[in-house]
Backbone as numpy.savetxt, mean C-alpha at the origin, in Angstrom:
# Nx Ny Nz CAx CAy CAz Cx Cy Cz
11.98 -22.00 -0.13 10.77 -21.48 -0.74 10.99 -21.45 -2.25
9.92 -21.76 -3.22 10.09 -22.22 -4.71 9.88 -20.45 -5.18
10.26 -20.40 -6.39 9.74 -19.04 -6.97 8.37 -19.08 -6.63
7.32 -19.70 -6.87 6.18 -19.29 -7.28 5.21 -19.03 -5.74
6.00 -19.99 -4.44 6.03 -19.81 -3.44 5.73 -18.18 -2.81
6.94 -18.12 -3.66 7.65 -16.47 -3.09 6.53 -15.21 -4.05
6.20 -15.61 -5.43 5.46 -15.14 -5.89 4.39 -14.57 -5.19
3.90 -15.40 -4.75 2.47 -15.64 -4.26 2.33 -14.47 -2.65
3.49 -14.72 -1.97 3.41 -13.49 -0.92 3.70 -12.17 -0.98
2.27 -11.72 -1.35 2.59 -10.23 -1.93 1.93 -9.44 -1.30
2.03 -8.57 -0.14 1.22 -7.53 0.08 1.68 -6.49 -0.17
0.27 -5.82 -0.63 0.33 -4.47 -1.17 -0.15 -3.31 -0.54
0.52 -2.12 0.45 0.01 -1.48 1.02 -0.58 0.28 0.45
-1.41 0.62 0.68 -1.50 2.05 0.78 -0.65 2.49 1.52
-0.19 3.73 1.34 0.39 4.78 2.05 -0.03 5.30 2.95
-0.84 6.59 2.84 -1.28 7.36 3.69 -2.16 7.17 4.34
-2.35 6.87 6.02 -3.28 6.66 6.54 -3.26 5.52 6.57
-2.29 4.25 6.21 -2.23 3.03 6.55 -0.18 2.86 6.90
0.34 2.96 6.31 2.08 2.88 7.00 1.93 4.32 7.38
1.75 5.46 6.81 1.94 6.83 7.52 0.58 7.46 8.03
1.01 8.78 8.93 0.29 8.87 9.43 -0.25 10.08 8.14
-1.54 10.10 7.95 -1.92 11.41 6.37 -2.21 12.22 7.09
-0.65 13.31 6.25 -1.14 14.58 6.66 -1.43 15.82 5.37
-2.59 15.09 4.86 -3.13 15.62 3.74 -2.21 15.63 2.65
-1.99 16.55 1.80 -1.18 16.55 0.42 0.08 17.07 1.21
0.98 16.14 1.72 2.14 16.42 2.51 3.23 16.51 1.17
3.99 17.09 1.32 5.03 17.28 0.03 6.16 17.09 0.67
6.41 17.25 1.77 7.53 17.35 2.72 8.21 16.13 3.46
9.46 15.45 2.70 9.90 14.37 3.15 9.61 14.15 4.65
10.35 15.03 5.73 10.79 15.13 6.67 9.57 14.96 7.47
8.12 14.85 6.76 6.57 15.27 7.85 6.26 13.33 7.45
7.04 12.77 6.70 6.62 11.49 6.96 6.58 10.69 8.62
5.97 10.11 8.86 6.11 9.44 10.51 4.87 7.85 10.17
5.82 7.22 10.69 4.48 5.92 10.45 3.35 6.13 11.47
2.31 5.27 10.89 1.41 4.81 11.64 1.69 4.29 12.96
0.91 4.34 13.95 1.09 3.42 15.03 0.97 1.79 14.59
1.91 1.17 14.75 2.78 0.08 14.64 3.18 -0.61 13.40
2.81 0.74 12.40 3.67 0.15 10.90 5.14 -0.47 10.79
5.91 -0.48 11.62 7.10 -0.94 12.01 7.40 -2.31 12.48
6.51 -2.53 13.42 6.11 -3.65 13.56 5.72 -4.49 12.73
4.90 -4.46 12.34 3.80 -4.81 11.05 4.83 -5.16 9.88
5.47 -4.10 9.64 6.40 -4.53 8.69 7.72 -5.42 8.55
8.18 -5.64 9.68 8.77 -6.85 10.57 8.49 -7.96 10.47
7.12 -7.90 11.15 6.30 -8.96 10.90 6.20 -9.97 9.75
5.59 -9.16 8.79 5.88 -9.81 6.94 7.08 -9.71 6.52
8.46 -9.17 7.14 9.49 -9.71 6.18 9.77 -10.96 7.29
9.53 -11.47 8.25 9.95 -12.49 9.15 9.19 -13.17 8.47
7.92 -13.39 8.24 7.13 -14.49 7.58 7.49 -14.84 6.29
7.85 -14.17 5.23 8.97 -14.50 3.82 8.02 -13.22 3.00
7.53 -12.42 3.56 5.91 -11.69 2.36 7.46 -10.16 1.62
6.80 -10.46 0.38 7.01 -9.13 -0.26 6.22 -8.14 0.00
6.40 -6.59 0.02 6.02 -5.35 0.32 6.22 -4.76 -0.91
4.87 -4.08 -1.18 5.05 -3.01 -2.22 3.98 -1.58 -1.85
4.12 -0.47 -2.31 3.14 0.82 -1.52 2.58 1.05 -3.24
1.39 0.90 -2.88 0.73 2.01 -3.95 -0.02 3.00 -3.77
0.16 4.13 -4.21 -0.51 5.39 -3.43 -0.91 6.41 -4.46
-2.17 6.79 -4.20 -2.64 8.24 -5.08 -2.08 9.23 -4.42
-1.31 10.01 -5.34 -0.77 11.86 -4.37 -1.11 12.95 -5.96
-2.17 12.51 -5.82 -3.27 13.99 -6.56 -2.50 15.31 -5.70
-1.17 15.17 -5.23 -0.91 16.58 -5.05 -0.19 16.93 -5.98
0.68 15.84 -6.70 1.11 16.37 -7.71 0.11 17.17 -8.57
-0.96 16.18 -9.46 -1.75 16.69 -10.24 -2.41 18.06 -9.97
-2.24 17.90 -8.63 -2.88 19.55 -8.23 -2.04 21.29 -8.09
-0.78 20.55 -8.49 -0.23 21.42 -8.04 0.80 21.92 -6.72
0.27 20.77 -5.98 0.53 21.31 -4.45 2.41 21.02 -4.55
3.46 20.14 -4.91 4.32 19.77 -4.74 4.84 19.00 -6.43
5.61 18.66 -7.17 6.12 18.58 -8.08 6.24 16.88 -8.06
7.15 16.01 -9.08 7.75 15.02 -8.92 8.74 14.66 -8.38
9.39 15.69 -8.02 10.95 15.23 -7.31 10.47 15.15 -5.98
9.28 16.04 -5.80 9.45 15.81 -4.11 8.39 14.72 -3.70
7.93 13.78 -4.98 7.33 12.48 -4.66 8.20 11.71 -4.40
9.10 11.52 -5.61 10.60 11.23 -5.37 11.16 11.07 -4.08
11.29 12.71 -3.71 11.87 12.24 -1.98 11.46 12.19 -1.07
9.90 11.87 -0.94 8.85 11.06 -0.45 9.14 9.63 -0.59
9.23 9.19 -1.82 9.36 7.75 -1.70 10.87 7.43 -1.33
11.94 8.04 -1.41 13.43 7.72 -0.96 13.05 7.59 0.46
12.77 8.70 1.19 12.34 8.91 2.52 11.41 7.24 3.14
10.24 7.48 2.31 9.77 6.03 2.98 10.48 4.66 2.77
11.26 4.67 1.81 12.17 3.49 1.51 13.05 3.22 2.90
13.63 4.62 3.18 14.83 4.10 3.96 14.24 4.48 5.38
13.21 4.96 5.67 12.28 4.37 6.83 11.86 2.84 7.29
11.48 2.52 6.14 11.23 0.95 6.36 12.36 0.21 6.40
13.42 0.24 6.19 14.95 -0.26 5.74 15.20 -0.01 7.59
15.30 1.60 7.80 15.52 1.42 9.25 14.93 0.91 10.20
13.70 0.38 9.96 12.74 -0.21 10.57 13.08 -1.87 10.72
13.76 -1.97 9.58 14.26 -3.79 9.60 13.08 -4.59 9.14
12.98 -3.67 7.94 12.34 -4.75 6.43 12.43 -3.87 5.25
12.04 -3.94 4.46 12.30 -3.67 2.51 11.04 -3.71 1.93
10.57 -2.79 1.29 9.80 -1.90 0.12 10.16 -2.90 -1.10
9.73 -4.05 -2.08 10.33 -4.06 -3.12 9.54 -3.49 -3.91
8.94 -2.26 -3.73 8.45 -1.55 -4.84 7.49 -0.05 -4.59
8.08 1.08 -4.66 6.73 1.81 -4.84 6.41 2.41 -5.82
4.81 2.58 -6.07 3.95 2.94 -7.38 3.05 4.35 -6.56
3.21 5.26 -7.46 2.43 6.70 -7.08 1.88 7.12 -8.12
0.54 7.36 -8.25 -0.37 7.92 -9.20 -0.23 9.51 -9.18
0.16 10.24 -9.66 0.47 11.35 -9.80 -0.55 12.32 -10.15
-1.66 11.62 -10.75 -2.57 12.54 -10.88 -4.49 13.21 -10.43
-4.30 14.18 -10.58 -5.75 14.07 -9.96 -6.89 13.83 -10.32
-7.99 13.52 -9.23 -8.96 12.83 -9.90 -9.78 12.80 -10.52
-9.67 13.78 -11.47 -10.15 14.83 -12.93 -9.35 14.22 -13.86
-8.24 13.82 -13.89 -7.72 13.34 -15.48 -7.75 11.89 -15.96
-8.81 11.09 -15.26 -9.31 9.98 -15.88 -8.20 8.86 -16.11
-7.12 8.51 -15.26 -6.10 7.88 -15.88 -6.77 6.87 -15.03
-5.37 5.44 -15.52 -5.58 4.18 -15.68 -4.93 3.93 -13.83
-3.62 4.57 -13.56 -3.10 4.36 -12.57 -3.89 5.00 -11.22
-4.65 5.89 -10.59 -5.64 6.41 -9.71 -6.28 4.93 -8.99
-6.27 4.78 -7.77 -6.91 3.85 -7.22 -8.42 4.54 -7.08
-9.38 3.85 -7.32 -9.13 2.34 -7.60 -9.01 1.69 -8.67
-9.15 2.49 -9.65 -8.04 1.62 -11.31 -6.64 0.99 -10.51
-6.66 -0.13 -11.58 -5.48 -1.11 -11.05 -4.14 -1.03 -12.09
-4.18 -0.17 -12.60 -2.79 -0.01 -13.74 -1.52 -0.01 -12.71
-1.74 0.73 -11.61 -0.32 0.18 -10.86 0.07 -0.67 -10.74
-1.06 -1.43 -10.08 -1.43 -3.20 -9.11 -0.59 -4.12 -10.78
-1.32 -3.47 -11.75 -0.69 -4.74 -12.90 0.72 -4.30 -13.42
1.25 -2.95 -13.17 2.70 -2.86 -13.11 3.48 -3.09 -12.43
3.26 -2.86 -11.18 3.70 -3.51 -9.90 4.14 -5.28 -10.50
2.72 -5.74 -10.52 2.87 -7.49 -10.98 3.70 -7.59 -12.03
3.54 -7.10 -12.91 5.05 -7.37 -13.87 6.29 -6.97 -13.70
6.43 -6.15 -12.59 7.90 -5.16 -12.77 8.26 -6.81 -11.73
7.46 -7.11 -10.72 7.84 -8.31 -9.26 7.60 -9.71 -9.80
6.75 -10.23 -10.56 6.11 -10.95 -11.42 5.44 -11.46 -10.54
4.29 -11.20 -10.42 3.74 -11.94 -9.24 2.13 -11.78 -9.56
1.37 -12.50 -9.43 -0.19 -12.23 -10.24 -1.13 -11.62 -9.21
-1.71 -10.18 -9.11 -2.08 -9.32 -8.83 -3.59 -10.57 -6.97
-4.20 -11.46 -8.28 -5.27 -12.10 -7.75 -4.54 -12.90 -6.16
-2.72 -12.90 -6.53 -2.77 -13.80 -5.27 -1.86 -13.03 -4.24
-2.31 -11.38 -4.36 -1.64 -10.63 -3.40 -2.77 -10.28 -2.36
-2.44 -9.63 -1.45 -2.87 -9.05 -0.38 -3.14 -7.76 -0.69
-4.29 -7.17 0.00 -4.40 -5.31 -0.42 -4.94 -4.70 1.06
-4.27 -3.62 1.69 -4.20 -3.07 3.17 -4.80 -1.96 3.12
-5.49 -1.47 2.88 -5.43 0.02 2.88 -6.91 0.27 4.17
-7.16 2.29 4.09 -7.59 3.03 5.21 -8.76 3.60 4.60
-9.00 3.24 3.02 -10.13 3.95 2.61 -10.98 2.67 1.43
-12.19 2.93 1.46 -13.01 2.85 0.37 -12.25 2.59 -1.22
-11.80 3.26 -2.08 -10.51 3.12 -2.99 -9.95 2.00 -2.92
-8.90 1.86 -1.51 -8.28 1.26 -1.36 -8.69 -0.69 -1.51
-10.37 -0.62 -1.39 -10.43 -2.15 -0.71 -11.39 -1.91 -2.18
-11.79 -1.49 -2.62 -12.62 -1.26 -4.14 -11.12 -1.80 -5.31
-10.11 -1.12 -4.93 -9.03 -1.42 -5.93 -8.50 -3.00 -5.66
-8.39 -3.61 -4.21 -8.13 -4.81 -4.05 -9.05 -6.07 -4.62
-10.55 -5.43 -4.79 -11.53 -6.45 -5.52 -11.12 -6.28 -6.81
-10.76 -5.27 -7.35 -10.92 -5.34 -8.36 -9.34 -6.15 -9.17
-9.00 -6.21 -8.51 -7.45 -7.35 -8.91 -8.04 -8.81 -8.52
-9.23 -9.08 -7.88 -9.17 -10.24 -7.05 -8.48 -10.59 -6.22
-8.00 -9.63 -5.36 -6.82 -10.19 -4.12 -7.93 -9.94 -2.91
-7.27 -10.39 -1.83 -8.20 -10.12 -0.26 -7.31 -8.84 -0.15
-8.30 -8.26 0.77 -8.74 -6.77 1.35 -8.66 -6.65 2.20
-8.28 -6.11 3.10 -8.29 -6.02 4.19 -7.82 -4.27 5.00
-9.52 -3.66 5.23 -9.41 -2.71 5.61 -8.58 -2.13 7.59
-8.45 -1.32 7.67 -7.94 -0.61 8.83 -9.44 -0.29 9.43
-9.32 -0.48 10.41 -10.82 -0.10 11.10 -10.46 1.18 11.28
-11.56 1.61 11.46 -12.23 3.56 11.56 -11.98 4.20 10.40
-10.93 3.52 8.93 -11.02 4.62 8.34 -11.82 3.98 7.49
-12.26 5.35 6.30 -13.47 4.76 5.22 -14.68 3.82 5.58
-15.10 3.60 6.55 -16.24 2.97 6.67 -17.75 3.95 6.22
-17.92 2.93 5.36 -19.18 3.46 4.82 -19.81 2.47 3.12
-20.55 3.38 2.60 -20.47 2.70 1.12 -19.69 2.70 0.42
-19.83 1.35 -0.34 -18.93 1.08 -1.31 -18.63 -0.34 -0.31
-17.31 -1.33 -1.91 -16.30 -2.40 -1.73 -16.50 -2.67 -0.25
-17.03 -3.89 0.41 -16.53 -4.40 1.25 -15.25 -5.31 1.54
-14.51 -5.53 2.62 -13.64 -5.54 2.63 -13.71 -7.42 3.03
-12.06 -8.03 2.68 -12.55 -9.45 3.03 -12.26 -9.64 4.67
-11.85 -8.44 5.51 -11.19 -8.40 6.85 -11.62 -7.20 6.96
-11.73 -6.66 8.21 -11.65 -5.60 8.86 -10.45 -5.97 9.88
-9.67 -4.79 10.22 -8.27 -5.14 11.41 -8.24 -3.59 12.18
-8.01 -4.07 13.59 -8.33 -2.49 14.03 -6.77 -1.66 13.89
-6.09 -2.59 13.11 -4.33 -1.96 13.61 -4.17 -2.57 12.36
-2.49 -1.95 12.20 -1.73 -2.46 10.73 -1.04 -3.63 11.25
-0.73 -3.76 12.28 0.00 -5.21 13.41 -1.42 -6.14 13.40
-1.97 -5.48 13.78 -3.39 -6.86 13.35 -3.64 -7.24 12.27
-3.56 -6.15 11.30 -3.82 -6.65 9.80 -2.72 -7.85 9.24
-1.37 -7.40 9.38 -0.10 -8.19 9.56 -0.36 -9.02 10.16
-0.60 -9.68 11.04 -0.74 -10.96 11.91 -2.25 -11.99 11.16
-3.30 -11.48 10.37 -4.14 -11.96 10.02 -3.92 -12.27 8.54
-2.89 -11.48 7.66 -1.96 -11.98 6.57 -1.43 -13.21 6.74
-0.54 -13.70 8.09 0.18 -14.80 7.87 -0.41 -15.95 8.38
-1.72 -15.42 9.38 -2.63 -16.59 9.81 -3.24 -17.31 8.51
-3.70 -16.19 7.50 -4.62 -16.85 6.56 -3.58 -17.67 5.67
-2.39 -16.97 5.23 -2.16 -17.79 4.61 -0.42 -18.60 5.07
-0.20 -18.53 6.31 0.96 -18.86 6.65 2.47 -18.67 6.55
């Protein structure tokens, strides 16, 4: 596979409510648990050659509810979940704040999506975007990447999605169909 090959397979997942299961402004490493068949799913794309990266709003910081360290060991925690799972995270991005302070990083602003792309180098338009809400598939148009929502969550107005998938194993399996 050429660099630009490798470039090019990038999916980008939400967190909560798409690899885990959301249990609201969770602060608590130990209350992480995946989704039904995020494990799989994630298997899946490191067998096919795809990079993984999580970008996630946790307005619990901004709120108060839990600090930075324990985003911190939130994201250690989901790192070496997926690691035990038998695939690799090369990246997570957490918006820290809530959705009162107007920042650049908050999905669906894409300031992650374009840090993410420079920290991996990889151009935002030719990644993949997974997520469980509205935000989530609003922030994937707005990079120009395909979308591809989780069925039952966020359905409603707003961003349509370029897929609907009723599972994260379906969504995963319709990643490597489209693009091999």
């Amino acid at each position: 596979m050429t660099r630009c090959e490798g470039a090019r397979k990038v999916v980008v997942f939400d967190r909560d409510g798409t690899l885990v299961i959301d249990r609201g402004y969770l602060g608590d490493p130990d209350g992480l648990q995946f989704a039904p068949g995020a494990p799989e799913a994630l298997r899946w794309l490191r067998d096919h050659g795809y990079r993984m990266v999580v970008i996630t709003n946790q307005s619990g910081v901004g709120r108060g509810f839990f600090g930075l360290e324990r985003l911190r060991a939130m994201n250690e925690r989901l790192a070496d979940m997926v690691e035990q799972a038998g695939a690799r995270l090369d990246g997570i991005y957490a918006c820290p704040h809530s959705p009162n302070d107007g920042c650049t990083c908050r999905k669906p602003e894409i300031g992650l999506l374009l840090q993410a792309a420079s920290d991996l180098h990889f151009d935002p338009a030719d990644s993949i975007v997974i997520g469980d809400k509205v935000s989530d598939i609003e922030f994937g148009r707005r990079a120009g990447a395909i979308t591809i929502l989780i069925a039952g969550h966020g359905n409603g107005a707003g961003a349509q999605p370029d897929m609907v998938a009723p599972d994260l194993v379906e969504a995963a399996r319709a990643v490597t169909a489209r693009r091999g």
